[in-house]
C-alpha positions in Angstrom: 90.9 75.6 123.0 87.1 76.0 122.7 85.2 74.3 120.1 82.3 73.7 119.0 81.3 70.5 117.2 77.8 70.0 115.1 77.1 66.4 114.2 74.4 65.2 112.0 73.6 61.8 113.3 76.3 61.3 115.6 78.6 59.5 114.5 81.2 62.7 115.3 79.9 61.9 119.2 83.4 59.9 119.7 85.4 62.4 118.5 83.9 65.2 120.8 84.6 62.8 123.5 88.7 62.4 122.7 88.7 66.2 122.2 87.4 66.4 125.7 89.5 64.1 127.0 92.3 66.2 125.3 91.9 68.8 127.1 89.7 71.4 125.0 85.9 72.3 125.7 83.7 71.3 123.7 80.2 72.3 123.0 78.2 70.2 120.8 74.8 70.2 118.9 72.9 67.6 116.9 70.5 67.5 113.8 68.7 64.3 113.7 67.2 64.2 117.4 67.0 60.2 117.3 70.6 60.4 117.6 70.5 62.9 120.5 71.5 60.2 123.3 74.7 59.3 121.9 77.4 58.5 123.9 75.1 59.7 127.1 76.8 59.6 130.5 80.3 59.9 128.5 80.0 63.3 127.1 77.3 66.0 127.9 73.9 66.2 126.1 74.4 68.1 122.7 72.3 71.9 122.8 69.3 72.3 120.4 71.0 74.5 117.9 74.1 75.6 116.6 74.8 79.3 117.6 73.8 82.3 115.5 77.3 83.8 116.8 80.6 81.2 116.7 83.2 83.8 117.1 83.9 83.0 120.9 84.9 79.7 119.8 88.9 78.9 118.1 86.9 76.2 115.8 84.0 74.7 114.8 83.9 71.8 113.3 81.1 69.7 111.0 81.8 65.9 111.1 79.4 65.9 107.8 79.5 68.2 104.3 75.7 69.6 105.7 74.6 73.1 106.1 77.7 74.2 103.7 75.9 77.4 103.5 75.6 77.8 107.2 79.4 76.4 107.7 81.0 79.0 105.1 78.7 81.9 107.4 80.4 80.6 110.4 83.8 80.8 108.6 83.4 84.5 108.8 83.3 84.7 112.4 85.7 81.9 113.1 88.1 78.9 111.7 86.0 76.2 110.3 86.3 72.4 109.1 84.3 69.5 108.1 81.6 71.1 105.6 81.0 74.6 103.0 78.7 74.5 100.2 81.4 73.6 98.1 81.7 70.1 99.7 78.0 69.7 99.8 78.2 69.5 96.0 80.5 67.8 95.6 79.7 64.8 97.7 75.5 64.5 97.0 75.7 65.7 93.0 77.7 62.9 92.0 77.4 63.8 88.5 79.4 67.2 89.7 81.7 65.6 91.7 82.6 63.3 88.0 82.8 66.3 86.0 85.3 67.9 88.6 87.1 65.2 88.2 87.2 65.3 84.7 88.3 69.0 85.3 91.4 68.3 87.6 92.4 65.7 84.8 91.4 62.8 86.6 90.4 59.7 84.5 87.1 58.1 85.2 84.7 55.0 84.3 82.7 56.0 80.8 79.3 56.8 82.8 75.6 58.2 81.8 72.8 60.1 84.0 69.3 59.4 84.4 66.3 60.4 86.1 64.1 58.1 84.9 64.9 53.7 85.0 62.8 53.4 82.0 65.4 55.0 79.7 68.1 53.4 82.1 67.0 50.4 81.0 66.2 50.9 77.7 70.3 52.1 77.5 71.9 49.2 78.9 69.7 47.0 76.6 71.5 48.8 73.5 74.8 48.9 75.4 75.0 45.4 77.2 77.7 46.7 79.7 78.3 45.6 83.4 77.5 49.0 85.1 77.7 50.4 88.8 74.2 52.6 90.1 74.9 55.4 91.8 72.3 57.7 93.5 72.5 61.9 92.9 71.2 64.8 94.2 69.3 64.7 97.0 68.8 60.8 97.2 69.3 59.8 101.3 69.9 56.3 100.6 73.4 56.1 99.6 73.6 52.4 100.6 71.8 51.7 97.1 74.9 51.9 95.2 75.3 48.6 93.7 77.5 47.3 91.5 76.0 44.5 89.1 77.4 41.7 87.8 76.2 41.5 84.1 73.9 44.5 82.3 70.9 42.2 83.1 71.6 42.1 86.6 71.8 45.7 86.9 68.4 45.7 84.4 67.4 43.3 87.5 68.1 46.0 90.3 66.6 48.8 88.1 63.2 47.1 87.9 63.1 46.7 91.6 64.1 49.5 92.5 61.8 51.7 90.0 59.2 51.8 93.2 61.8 53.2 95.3 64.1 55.7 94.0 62.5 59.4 92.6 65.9 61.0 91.9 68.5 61.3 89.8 71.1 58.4 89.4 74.3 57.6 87.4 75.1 54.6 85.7 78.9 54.1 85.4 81.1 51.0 84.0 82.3 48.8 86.1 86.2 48.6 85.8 88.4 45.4 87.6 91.1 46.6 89.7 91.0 47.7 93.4 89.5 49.8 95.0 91.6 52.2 97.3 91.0 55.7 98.6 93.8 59.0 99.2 92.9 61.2 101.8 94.6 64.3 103.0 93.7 67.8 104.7 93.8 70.6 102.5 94.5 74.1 104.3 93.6 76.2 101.0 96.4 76.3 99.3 98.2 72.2 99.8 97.6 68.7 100.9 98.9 67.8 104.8 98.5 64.3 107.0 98.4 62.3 103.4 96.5 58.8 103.8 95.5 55.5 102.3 92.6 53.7 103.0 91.8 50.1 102.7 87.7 49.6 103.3 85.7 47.2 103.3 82.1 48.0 103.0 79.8 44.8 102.5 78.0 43.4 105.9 79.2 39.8 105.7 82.5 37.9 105.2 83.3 37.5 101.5 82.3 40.4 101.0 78.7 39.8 100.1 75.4 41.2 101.7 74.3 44.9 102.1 76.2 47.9 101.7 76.9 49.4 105.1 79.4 51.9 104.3 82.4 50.3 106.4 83.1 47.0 108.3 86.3 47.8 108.3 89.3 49.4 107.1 93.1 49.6 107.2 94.2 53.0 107.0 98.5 54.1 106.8 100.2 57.4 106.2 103.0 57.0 103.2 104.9 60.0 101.6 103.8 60.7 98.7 103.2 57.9 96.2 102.1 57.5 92.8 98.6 56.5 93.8 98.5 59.5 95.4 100.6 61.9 92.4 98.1 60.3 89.7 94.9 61.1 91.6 94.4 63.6 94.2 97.4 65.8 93.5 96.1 66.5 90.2 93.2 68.5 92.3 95.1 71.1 94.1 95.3 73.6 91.9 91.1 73.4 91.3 90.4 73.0 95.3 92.6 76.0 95.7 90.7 78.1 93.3 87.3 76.8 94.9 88.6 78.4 98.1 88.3 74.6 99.5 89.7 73.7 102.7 89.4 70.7 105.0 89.1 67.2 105.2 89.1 65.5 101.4 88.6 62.0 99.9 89.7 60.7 96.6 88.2 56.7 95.9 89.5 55.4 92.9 90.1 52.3 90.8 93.4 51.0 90.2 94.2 48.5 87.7 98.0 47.4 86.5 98.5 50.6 84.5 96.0 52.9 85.2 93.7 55.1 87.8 90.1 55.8 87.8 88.6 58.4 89.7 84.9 57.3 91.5 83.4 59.7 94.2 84.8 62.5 96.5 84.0 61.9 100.5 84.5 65.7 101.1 84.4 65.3 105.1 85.1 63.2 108.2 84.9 59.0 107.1 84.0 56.9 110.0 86.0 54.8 111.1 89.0 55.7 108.7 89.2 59.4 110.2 89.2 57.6 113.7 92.3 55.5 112.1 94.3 58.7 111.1 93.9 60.4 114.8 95.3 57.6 116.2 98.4 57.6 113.8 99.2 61.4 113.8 102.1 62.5 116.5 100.0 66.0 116.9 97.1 66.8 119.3 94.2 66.4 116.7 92.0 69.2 117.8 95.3 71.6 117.2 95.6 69.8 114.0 92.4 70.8 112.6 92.5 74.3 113.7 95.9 74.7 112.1 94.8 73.6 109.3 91.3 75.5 108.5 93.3 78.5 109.4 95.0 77.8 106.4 99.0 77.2 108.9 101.1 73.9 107.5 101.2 71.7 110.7 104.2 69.5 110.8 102.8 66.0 111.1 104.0 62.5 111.2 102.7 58.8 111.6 103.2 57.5 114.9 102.8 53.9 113.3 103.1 52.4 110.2 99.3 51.3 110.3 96.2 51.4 111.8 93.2 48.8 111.2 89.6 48.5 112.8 86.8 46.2 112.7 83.2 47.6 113.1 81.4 45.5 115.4 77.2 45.9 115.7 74.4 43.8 117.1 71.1 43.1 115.4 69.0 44.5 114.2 72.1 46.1 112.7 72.4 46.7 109.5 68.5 47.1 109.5 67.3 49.0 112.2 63.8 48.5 113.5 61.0 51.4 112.7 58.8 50.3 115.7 61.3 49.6 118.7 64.7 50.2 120.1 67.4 47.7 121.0 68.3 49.2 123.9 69.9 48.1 127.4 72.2 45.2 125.8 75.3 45.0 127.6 78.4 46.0 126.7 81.5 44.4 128.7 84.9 44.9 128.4 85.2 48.7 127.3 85.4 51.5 129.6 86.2 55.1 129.0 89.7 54.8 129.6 90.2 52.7 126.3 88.0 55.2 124.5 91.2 56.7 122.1 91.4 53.5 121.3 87.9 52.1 120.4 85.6 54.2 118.3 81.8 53.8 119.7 79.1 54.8 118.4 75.8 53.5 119.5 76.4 53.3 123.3 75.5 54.9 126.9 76.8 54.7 130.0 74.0 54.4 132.6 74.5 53.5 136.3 78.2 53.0 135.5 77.7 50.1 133.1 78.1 50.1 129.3 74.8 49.3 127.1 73.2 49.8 124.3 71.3 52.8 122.4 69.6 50.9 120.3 69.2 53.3 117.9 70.7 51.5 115.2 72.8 48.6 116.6 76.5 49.8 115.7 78.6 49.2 118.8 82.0 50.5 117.2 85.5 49.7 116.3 88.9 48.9 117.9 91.4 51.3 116.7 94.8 48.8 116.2 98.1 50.3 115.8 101.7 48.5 114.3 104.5 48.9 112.2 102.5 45.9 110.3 99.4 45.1 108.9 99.1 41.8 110.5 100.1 43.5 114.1 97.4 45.9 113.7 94.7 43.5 113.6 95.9 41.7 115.8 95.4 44.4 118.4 91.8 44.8 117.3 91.1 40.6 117.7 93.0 41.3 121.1 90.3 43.8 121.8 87.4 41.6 120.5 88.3 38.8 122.9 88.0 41.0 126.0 84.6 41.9 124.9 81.4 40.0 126.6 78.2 41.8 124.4 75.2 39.1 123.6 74.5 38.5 120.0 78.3 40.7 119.0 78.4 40.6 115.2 81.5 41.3 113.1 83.2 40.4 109.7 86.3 37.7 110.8 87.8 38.2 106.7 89.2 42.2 106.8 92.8 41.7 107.4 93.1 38.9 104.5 91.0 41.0 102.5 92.8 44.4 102.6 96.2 42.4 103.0 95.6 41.1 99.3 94.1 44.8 97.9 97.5 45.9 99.7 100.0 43.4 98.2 97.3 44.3 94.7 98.6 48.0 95.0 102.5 47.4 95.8 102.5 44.6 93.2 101.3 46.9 90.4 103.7 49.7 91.6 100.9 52.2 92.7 102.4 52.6 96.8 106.0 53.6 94.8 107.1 56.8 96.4 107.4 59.9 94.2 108.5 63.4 94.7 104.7 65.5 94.7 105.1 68.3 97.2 103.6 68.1 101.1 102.3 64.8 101.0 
């Protein structure tokens, strides 16, 4: 199968390589050039610029929700996954994302938006409520999301970040429960290759430090349960109508009786996508292709779980502005293991394994079992093997998702019900 495969900072460089490895061609472009090099000497260099004309390809495929206009022009000529406009917005206009929400009959957090702190402030004066900021629009930083521990602390974060932020933000309530996400593949008309995802996104152990998206996750395929009835089955019907089809991400809060909606991640999530195409039983480029065709591919887990820990090096999670890491070694993974570890910010020069140094983040072992427990064991398995100066990683993730897990099947949430195709 031919593809072609448009990244925006490279993360999706791994995934062209095990698509490769699979068997299909794969072309590739790239939009941030500082990212161009990823993965040299395992995959070839990424063109300049998507092509005007896609239909010689059987997919393309967007590992981010950009250029949704360009993606739903290219889903004239051809099959295509990963972005539209339609995902755009909902993703970056997180007040638009809520309010669909709202629309599928979703619950969420009581929440207020703002574009200017003053009046921010001046609202969690009168209201006194712990509160969770939120950038909108067209704000890059999404790492400044930051949930607060009183209404002063947030009134705290406001006033430092007043020199900083020029867009719109929402302020939310913060509601005690966990955090859990649903993920599934939507073909246009129903939900395939259902998921649950366990992340944990804060640098150091305890869960404390900055936001850096992911240090790692624990990721399993159930039938259909009630997290999953409660939350994003309630948004078939309105993605169906929106003419919506790939990849889709429900995060929500669960408490002991009920589910609140947060954000939509509209598009690949690195590493918990990685996770899922090491569980499926079905060769994941034929996968995607079935399913932004709009066919129903008959997919199972493989294991019961999946887990991966991300590992980086400094200056990680803070890349330098005036030099690159590069050249560090990187010993004890070699592209045979590559289905198996997710990397990112690596090259392959004169044979050997090093560094990028664009931004420090080495990867992820991918751990399979029919247990939590066995899973992460096969990513410390992995760790052990490695010899990388300086290797940084968070030692806590399996006893942290472990207790958000036994959390969820305590308070009945993981209890199978009978919603449709999950």
């Amino acid at each position: 199968m031919r593809i072609y495969f448009h990244s925006e900072s490279g993360d999706g460089a791994w995934c062209v390589a095990v698509l490769a490895r699979a068997g299909h061609e794969v072309d590739w472009s790239i939009d941030k050039e500082k990212y161009a090099d990823a993965l040299r000497g395992i995959i070839p260099p990424p063109k300049s610029d998507p092509p005007d004309d896609v239909s010689p390809y059987d997919l393309v495929v967007f590992d981010t929700c950009c250029h949704g206009d360009m993606a739903d022009e290219m889903r004239k000529q051809t099959p295509v996954i990963g972005s539209s406009a339609f995902a755009e917005r909902l993703e970056l206009d997180r007040l638009a994302g809520i309010e669909f929400m709202e629309k599928c009959g979703i619950k969420v957090p009581p929440y207020e938006s703002f574009d200017d702190v003053g009046k921010a402030i001046k609202w969690l004066r009168k209201r006194n409520t712990r509160c969770v900021f939120k950038p909108n629009g067209a704000v890059e930083d999404k790492a400044t999301t930051y949930v607060s521990k009183s209404a002063d602390d947030m009134i705290d974060y406001l006033g430092k970040l007043a020199t900083k932020s020029k867009g719109d933000f929402l302020l939310q309530e913060f509601v005690q429960g966990t955090e859990v996400s649903t993920n599934a593949w939507f073909n246009g008309t129903d939900f395939y290759a259902l998921d649950h995802t366990l992340e944990e996104k804060k640098f150091l152990a305890g869960g404390i430090g900055p936001n850096t998206g992911c240090s790692g996750n624990l990721v399993w395929m159930p039938s259909a349960t009630k997290l999953y009835q409660q939350g994003l089955f309630r948004a078939r019907e309105e993605l169906a109508a929106a003419g919506f089809v790939g990849p889709i991400d429900l995060n929500v809060i669960a408490t002991e009786g009920e589910l609140f909606g947060l954000e939509w991640t509209p598009r690949f999530g690195y590493e918990g996508t990685c996770n899922m195409m090491k569980l499926i039983n079905i060769d994941f480029g034929e996968f995607l292709c079935m399913i932004a065709s709009g066919e129903a591919p008959n997919v199972s887990s493989r294991y019961a779980f999946a887990a991966s820990v991300r590992l980086s090096v400094p200056p990680y999670p803070n890349p330098s502005k005036r030099e690159k890491y590069e050249g560090t070694p990187v010993k004890g993974i070699d592209e045979d293991m590559i289905e198996s570890f997710y990397l990112s910010d690596v090259q392959v020069v004169d044979g050997e394994m090093v560094t990028l140094g664009t931004d420090g983040l080495i990867g992820a072992p991918i751990g399979c079992s029919d247990s939590i427990k066995g899973a992460f064991d096969e990513c410390e398995e992995a760790i052990k093997r490695l010899e990388i100066p300086d290797l940084q990683y968070r030692n806590d993730i399996e006893k942290c998702v472990t207790k958000r897990y036994n959390e969820l099947e305590r308070n009945g949430w993981l209890r199978k019900t009978n919603a449709a195709n999950a």
